[in-house]
C-alpha positions in Angstrom: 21.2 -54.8 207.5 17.7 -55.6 206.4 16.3 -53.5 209.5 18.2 -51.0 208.8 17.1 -50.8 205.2 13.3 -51.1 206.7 13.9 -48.2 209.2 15.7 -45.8 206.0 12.3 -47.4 203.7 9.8 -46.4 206.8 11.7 -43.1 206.8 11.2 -42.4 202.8 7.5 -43.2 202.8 7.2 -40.7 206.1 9.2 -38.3 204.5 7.2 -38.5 200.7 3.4 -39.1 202.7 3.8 -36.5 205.1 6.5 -34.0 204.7 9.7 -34.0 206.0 9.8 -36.1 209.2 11.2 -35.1 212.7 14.0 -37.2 213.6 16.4 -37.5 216.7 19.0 -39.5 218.2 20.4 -40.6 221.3 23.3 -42.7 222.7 21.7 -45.0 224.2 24.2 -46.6 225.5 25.7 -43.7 227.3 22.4 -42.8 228.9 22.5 -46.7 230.8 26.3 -46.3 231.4 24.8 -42.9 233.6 21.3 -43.8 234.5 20.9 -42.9 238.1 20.1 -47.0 238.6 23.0 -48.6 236.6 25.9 -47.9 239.3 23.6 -49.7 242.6 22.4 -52.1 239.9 26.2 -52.9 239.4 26.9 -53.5 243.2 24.3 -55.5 243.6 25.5 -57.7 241.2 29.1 -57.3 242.0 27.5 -58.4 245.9 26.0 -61.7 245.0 28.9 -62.8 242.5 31.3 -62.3 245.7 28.8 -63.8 247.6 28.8 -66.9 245.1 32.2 -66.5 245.5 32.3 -66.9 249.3 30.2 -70.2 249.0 32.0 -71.4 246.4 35.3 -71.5 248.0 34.3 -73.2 250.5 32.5 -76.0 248.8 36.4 -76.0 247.2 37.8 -76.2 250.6 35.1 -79.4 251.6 36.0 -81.2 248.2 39.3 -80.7 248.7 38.7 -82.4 252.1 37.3 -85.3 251.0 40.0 -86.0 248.2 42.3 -85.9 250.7 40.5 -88.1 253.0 39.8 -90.6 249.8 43.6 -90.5 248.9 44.3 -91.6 252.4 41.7 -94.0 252.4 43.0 -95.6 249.4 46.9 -95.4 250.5 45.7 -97.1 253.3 44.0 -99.9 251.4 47.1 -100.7 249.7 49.2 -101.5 253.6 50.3 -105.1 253.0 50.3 -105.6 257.0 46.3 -105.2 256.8 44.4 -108.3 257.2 42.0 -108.9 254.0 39.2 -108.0 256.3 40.7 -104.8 257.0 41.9 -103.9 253.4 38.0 -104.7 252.3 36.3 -101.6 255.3 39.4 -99.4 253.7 38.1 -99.8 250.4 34.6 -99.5 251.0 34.9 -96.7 253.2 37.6 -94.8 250.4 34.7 -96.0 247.8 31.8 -94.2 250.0 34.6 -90.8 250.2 35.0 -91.4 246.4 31.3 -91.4 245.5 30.7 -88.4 247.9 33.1 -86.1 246.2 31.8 -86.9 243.5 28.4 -85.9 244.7 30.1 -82.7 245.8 32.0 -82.1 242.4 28.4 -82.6 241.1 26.5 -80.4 243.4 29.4 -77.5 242.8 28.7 -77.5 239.5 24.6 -77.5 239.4 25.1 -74.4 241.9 27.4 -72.5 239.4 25.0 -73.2 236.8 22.0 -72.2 238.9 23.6 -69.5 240.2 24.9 -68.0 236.3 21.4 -68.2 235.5 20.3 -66.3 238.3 22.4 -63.8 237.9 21.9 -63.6 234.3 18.0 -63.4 235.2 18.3 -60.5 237.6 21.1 -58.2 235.0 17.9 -58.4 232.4 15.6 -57.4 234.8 17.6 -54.8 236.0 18.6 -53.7 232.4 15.2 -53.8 231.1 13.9 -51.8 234.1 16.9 -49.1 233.3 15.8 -49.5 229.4 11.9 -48.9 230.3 13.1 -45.5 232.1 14.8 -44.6 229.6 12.1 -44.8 226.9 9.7 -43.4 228.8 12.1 -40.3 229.3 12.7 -40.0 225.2 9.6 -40.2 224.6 8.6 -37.6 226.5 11.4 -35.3 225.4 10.3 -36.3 222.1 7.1 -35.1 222.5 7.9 -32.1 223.5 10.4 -31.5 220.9 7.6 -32.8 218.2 10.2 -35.5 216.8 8.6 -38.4 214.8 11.5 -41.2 215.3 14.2 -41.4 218.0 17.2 -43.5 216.6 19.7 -44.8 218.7 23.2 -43.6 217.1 25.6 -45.2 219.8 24.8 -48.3 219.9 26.8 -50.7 217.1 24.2 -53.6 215.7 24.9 -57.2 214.7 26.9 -56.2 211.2 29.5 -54.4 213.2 28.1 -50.7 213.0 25.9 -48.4 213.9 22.4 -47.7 211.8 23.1 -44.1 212.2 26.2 -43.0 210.0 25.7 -39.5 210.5 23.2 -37.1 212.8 23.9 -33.3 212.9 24.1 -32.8 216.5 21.0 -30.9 216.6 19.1 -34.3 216.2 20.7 -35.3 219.0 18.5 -35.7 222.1 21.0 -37.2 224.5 22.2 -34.6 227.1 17.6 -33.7 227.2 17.0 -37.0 227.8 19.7 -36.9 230.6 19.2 -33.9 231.8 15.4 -35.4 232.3 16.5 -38.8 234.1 18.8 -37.1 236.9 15.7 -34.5 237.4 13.4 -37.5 238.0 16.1 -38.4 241.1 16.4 -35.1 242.7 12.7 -35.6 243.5 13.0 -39.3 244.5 
C-alpha cells in the first residue's frame, strides 16, 4: 500500500514538474510464463527433483532395511533358549543397527534439507536471469516508445491486488516486449 502510494506521489510530481508523463505496462508475469528460458528452466528443475527423488527412495529402501534387520535383532534378543552371553551380542548388535538407522534417518533428512535449498538456490538464479532479460527487453522497448515508467499490471502485490487498477491497452507494452524476447531467440 505505501509503495503503491509513493509510485502514484512519484507519478504526480512527474506529471506537475514536467508535463504529462509517458507511462506503460506490462504483465510481467505472463512474459516469464513465455520467456523463451522458463520452459528448459522448468525441466531442469523438474530433472533434479526426480533425480532427488531417485536417491531418496533408495535411502527409504536401506532404512527400511536396517529396521527390519534391528526388529529381528531385537526379537531375537528376546529367545528365552539363548544363553545370557548370547542375549547380550543380540542386543548390542540390534543397538549398533538401532543407532545406524538412526544415523540414516538423520542423514535422509540433512539431504532433503540440503537438497530444498539447492533447488531453491538454482529457481532464483534462474528466475532472476529470466527477470534480467526481461528488463533489459522493456527497457529498450521503452526507449523507443519514449515511455517514462513501465508498471507491471499482472502481477498481484502483498495487499492482495495489483498496483495497476486500470491501463488503457494502449499503455500496454506486453505483446512489444514479447514480440522482442522471441526475436532475440531466432538469432541465438
Amino acid at each position: 500500500m505505501k509503495i503503491t502510494q509513493a509510485v502514484l506521489v512519484l507519478m504526480a510530481t512527474a506529471t506537475v514538474t514536467m508535463g504529462a508523463a509517458a507511462i506503460g505496462v506490462v504483465d510481467m508475469e505472463k512474459l516469464v510464463k513465455v520467456h523463451p528460458r522458463t520452459a528448459s528452466d522448468r525441466a531442469v528443475l523438474e530433472t533434479y527433483v526426480e533425480d532427488f527423488e531417485v536417491e531418496r527412495e533408495e535411502r527409504v529402501k536401506a532404512l527400511k532395511a536396517l529396521s527390519e534387520t534391528f526388529e529381528s535383532l531385537r526379537a531375537s534378543a528376546e529367545d528365552l533358549s539363548l544363553s545370557e552371553k548370547a542375549v547380550q551380542e543380540k542386543r548390542q548388535m540390534a543397538q549398533v543397527k538401532f543407532d545406524e538407522m538412526r544415523q540414516a534417518e538423520r542423514e535422509l533428512r540433512e539431504i532433503a534439507a540440503q537438497r530444498q535449498k539447492e533447488l531453491t538456490s538454482q529457481e532464483l538464479r534462474m528466475r532472476t536471469r529470466v527477470i534480467a532479460d526481461i528488463k533489459a527487453v522493456v527497457e529498450r522497448v521503452a526507449g523507443d516508445k519514449s515511455l517514462d515508467l513501465v508498471l507491471d499490471a499482472g502481477s498481484v502485490g502483498a495487499a492482495g491486488y495489483s498496483a495497476v487498477v486500470y491501463a488503457d491497452k494502449a499503455m500496454d507494452i506486453t505483446d512489444a516486449v514479447l514480440a522482442e524476447l522471441l526475436k532475440g531467440t531466432d538469432n541465438d
